[in-house]
TORGU-571473 format. One line per field, with one value per residue (C-alpha): residue number from 1; residue in three letters; z, y, x. Coordinates in pm, 1 decimal, decimal comma. Layout:
<nodes>
num	c(NUM;...) $
residu	c(ala;...) $
pz	c(Z;...) $
py	c(Y;...) $
px	c(X;...) $
</nodes>
This chain:
<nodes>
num	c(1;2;3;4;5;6;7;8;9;10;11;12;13;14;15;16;17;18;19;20;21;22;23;24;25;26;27;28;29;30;31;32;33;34;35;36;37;38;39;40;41;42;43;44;45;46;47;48;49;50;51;52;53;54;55;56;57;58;59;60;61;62;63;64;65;66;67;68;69;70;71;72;73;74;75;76;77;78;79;80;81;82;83;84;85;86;87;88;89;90;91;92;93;94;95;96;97;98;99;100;101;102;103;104;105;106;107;108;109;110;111;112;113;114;115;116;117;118;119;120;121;122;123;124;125;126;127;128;129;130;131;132;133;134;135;136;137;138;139;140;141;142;143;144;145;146;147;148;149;150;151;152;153;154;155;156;157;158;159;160;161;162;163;164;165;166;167;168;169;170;171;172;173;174;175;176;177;178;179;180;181;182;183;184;185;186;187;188;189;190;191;192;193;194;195;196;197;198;199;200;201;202;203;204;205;206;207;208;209;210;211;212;213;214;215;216;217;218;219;220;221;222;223;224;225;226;227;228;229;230;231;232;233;234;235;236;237;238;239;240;241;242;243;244;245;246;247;248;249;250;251;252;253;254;255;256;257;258;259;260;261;262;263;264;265;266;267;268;269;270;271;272;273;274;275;276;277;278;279;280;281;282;283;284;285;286;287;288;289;290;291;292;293;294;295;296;297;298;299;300;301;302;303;304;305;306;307;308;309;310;311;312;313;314;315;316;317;318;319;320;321;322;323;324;325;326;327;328;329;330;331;332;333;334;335;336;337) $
residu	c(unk;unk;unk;unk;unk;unk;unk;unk;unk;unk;unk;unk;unk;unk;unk;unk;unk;unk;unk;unk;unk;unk;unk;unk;unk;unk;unk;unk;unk;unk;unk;unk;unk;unk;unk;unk;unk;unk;unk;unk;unk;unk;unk;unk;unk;unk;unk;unk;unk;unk;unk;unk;unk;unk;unk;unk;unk;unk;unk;unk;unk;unk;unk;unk;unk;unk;unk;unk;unk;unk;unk;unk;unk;unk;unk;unk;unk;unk;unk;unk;unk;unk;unk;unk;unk;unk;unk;unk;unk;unk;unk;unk;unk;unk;unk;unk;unk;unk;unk;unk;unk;unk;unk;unk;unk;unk;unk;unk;unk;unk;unk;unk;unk;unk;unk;unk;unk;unk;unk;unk;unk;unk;unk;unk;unk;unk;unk;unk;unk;unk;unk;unk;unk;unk;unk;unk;unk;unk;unk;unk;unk;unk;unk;unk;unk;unk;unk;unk;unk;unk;unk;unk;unk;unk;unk;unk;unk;unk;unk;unk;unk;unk;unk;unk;unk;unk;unk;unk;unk;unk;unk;unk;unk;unk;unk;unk;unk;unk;unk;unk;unk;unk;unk;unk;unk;unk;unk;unk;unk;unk;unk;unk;unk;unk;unk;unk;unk;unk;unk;unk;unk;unk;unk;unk;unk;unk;unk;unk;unk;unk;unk;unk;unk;unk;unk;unk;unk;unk;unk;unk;unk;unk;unk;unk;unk;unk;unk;unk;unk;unk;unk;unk;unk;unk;unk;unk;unk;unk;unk;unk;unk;unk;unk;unk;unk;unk;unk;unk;unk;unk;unk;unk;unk;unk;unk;unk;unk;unk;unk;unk;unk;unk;unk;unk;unk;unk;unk;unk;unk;unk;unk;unk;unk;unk;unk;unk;unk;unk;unk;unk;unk;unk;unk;unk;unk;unk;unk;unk;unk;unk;unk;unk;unk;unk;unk;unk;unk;unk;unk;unk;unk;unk;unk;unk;unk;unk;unk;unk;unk;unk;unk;unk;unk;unk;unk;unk;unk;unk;unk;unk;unk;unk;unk;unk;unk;unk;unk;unk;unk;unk;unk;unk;unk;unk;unk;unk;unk) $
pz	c(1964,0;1780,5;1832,6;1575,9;1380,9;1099,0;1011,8;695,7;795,7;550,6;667,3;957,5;1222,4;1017,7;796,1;512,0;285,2;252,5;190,4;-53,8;-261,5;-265,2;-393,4;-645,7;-778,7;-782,0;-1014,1;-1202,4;-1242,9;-1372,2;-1623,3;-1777,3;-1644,2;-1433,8;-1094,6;-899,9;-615,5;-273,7;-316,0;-683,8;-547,0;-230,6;-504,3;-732,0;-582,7;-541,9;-473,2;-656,7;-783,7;-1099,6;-1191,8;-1083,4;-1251,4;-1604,5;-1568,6;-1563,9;-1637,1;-1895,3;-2103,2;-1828,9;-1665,4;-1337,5;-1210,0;-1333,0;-1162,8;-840,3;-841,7;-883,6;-611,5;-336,6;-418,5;-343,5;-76,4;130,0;124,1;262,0;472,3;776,2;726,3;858,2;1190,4;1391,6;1389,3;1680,7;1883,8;1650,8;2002,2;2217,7;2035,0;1978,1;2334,1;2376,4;2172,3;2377,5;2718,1;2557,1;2449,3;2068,0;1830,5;1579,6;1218,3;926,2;591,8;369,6;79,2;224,2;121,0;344,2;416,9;460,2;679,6;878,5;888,4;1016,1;1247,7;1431,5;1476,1;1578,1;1807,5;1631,7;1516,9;1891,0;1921,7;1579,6;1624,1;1231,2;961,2;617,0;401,7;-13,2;-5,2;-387,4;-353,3;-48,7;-104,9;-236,0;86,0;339,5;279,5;271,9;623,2;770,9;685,0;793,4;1134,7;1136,2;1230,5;1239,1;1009,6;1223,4;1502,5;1288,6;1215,3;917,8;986,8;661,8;573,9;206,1;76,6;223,9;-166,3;-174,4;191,9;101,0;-176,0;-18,9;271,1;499,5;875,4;1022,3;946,3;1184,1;1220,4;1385,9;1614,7;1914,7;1776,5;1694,1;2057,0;2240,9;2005,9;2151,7;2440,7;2465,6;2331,8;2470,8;2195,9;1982,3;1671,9;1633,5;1274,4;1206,4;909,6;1189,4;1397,9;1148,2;1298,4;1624,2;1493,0;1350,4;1701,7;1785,5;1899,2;1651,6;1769,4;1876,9;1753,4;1714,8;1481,8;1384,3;1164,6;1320,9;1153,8;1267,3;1314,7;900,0;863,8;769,7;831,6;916,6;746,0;858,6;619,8;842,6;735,5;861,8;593,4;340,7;335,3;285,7;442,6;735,4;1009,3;1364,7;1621,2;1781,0;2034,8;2283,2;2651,0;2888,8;3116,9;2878,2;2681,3;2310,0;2351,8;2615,2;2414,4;2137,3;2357,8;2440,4;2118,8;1929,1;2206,9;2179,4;1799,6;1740,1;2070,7;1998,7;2229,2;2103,9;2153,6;2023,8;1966,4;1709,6;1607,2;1255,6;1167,3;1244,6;983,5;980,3;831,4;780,6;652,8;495,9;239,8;303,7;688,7;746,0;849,9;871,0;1121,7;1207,7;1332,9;1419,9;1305,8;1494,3;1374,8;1516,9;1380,9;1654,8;1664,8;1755,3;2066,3;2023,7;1758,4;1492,0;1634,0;1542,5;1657,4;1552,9;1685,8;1634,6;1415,9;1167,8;923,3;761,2;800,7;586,7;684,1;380,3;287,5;285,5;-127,3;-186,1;80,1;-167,7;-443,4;-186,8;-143,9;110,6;288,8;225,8;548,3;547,9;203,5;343,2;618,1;461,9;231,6;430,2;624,9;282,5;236,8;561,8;537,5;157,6;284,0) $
py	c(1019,8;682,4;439,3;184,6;10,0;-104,0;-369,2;-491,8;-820,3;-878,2;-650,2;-487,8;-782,2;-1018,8;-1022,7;-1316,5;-1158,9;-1472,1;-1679,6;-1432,6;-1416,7;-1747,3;-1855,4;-1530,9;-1692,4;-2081,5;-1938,5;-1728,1;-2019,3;-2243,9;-1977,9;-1946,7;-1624,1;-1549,9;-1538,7;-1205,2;-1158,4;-1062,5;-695,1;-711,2;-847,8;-589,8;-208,1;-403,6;-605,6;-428,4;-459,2;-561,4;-913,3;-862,7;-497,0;-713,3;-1057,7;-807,3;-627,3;-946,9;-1243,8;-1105,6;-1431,9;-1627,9;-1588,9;-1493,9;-1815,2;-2058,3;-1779,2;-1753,3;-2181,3;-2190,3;-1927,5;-2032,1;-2430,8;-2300,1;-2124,6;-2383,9;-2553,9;-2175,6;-2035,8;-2153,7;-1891,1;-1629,1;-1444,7;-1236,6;-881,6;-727,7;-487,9;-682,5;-873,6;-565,0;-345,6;-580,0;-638,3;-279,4;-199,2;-547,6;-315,2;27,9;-103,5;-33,0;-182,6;-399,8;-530,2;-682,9;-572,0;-781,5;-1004,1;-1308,3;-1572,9;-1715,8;-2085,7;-1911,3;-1658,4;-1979,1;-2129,3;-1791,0;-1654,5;-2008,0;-1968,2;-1618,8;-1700,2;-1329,1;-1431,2;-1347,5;-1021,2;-913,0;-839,6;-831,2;-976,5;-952,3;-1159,4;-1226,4;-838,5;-739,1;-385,9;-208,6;148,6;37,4;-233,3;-34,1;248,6;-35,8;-183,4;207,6;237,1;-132,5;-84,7;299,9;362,8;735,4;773,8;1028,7;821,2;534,4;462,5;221,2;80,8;-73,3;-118,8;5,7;129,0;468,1;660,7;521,0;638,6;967,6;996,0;911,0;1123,8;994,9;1132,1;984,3;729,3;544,2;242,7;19,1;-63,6;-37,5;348,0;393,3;269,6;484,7;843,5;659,5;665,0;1015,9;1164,7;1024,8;799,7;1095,0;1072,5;1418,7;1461,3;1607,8;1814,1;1936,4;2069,5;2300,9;2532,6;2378,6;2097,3;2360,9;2443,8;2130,6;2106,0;1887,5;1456,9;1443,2;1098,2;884,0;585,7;436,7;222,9;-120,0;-303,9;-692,0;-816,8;-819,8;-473,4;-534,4;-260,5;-400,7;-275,9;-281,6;-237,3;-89,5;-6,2;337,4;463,0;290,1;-33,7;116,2;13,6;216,9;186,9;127,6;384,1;618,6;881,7;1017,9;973,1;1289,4;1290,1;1087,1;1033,1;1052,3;733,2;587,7;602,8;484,7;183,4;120,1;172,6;-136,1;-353,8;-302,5;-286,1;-588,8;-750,2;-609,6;-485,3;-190,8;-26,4;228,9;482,4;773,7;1033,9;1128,3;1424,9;1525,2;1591,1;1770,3;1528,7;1736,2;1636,4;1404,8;1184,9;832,1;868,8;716,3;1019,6;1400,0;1488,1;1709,5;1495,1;1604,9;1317,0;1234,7;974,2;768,5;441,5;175,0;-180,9;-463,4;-643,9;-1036,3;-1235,9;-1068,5;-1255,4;-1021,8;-1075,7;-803,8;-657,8;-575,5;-241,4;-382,0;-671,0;-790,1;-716,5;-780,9;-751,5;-565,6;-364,0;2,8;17,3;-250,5;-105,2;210,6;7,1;-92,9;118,2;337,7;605,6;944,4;1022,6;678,8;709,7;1043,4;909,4;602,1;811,9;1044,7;794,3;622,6;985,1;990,4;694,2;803,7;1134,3) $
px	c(-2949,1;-2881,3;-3146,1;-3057,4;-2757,6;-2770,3;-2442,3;-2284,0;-2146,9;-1845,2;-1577,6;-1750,4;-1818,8;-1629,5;-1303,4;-1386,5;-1166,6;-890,9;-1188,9;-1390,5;-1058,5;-1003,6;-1340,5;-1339,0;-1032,4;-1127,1;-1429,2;-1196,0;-981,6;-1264,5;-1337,8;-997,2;-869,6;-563,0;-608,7;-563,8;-309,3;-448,8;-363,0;-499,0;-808,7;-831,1;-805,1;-1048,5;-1321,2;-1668,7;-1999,1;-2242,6;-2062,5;-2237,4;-1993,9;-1644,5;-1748,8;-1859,4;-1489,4;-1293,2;-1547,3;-1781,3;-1820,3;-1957,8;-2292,8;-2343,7;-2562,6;-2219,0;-1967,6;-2198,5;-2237,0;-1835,9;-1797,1;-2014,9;-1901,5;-1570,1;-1607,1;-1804,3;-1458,8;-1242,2;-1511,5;-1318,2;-1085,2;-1348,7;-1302,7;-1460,3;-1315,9;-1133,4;-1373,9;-1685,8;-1838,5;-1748,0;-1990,3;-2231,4;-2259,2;-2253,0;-2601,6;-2763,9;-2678,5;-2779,9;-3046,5;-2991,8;-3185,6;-2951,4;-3050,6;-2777,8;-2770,0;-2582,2;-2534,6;-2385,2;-2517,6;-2772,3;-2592,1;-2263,0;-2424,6;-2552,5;-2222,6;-2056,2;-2268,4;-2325,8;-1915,6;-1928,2;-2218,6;-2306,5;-2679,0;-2795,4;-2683,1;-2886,0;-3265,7;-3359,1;-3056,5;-3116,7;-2929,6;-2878,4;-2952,6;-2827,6;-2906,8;-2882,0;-2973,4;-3320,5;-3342,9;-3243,4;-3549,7;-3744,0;-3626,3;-3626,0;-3992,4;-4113,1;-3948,1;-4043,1;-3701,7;-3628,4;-3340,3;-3179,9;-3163,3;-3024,7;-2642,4;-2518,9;-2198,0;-2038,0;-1651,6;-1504,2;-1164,1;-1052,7;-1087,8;-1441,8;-1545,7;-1387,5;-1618,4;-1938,9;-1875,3;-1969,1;-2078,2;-1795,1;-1486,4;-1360,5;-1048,7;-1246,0;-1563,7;-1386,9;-1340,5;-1717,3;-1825,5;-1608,3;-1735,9;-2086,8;-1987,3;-1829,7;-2104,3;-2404,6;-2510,5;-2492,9;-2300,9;-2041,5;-1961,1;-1612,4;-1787,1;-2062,5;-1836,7;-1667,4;-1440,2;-1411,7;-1234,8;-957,4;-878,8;-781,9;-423,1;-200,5;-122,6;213,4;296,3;603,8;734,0;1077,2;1222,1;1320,1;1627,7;1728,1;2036,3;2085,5;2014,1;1635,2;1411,6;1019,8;736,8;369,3;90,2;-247,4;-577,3;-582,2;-335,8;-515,9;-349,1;-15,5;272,5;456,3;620,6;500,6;422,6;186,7;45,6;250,8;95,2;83,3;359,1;568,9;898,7;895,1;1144,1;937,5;595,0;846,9;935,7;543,0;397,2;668,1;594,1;188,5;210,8;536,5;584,0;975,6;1203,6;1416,8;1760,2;2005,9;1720,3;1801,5;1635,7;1600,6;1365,7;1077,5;737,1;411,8;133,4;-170,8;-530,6;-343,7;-559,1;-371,5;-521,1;-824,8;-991,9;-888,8;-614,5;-289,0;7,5;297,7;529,0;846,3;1083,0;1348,6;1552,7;1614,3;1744,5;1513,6;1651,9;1717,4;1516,9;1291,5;995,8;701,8;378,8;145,9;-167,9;-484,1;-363,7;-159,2;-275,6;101,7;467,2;805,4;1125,8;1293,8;1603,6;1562,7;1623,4;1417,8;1137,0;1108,8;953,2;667,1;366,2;437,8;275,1;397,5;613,4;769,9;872,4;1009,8;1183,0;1350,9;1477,8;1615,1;1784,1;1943,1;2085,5;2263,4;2382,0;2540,2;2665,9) $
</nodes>
């Protein structure tokens, strides 16, 4: 049973990403080197600072990068929020009565500045801050709290290649995921690679998505964590007792806030343990194109992080996920033959 969490704080209870690139690239900026675009900076950065300032920065020394960066990002740190689901689960170890410490390298006045925002500080028993290496910190925290480490859960947030490496017990989209696999299972944590076989008898996700065009002949693009940060299309589960075209309907309007018409369907895919998902799965993929209803006015939620309205061609050269690729060009071919 888990007794303990252990947080990362950058990523995990709070996206500072727009700020962390923005400081990275005042100091990288200061040192003469070209600045990195956000998606640039998202496949490279990594921890520790001192491995990405040596790959692009290795003439400088770390005490001027680090007095550029955190000068800098004084002035961005604004930009922080709290992540969706973040308070929830918080709140949720206060009521189990789970013991909660931070492990992170946030800098302890930025940490001050943040977590007096957040209001996050109260819900964490023991944070420990300016941490540069974690693996050697966090045997040191397990055996100064005695904390049991089967009964303790680290909860940190990295690209979908490097989770996949590690492997880790379990991968999940977002907090709000990880409290309800709590909750399911009686604080006990149910590792897809402990329950072998079993898993394999799970019946395949019945899922659907479509390509949205406006008035110009547009199609929309999402780009979501759980497919890596690729871009896609919106969509998802099919409810019991329900229409593929009405969980079509209900899934755009969570996911866009669009209204949809002239529904079509297009094909549909099998998607199995595919490695762009955030964690292993069998969907059974089916695809429509639609027409978005009045103005384009998208309004995404918690599920996507960015959208572009493109042209189909044009879309191609994006990085895609697998079945969208599939299906856009698919559609292109109809619409040529």
């Amino acid at each position: 049973m888990i007794r303990n969490v252990i947080f990362d704080w950058s990523g995990t209870l709070v996206d500072d990403l727009p700020a962390v690139w923005r400081a990275s690239n005042y100091a990288f900026k200061q040192a003469g080197v070209a600045e990195l675009t956000l998606d640039q900076f998202r496949a490279e950065f990594c921890l520790p600072f001192k491995h990405f300032y040596q790959r692009y920065v290795p003439h400088v020394s770390l005490p001027q990068l680090e007095e550029w960066f955190h000068s800098h990002f004084k002035e961005v740190q604004h930009l922080a929020r709290e992540l969706p689901h973040a308070r929830e689960f918080l709140r949720f170890c206060r009521e189990r009565g789970l013991r909660t410490f931070l492990l992170s390298t946030i800098h302890r006045d930025h940490f001050a500045v943040q977590s007096a925002a957040t209001g996050f500080d109260r819900f964490l028993d023991h944070p420990y801050i300016e941490v540069w290496d974690k693996r050697t910190k966090i045997l040191e925290l397990l055996q100064k709290h005695g904390l049991n480490p089967d009964e303790t859960l680290f909860v940190g947030y990295n690209r979908l290649d490097q989770l996949l490496a590690s492997r880790p017990d379990l991968i999940v989209e977002h907090l709000g995921e990880l409290r309800a696999v709590l909750e399911r299972n009686h604080l006990e944590l149910v590792s897809p690679r402990i329950k072998g076989d079993a898993q394999r008898d799970e019946p395949p996700v019945v899922t659907v998505g479509a390509l949205i065009f406006d008035a110009a002949g547009k199609a929309l693009m999402v780009r979501t964590q759980k497919w890596s940060h690729l871009w896609g299309i919106p969509g998802g589960k099919i409810k019991a007792g329900e229409s593929s075209c009405e969980a079509l309907r209900r899934e755009i309007k969570e996911e866009t806030d669009l209204d949809i018409d002239e529904i079509t369907f297009v094909l549909v895919q099998d998607c199995i343990h595919s490695k762009e998902f955030y964690r292993d799965a069998h969907f059974v993929l089916l695809n429509y194109t639609c027409r978005c209803v009045g103005q384009p006015r998208v309004r995404l939620n918690d599920e996507a992080q960015e959208f572009r309205w493109i042209a189909m061609d044009r879309a191609l050269t994006m990085e895609l996920n697998q079945p969208t690729r599939i299906l856009i060009e698919t559609v292109l071919r109809q619409k040529a033959g």
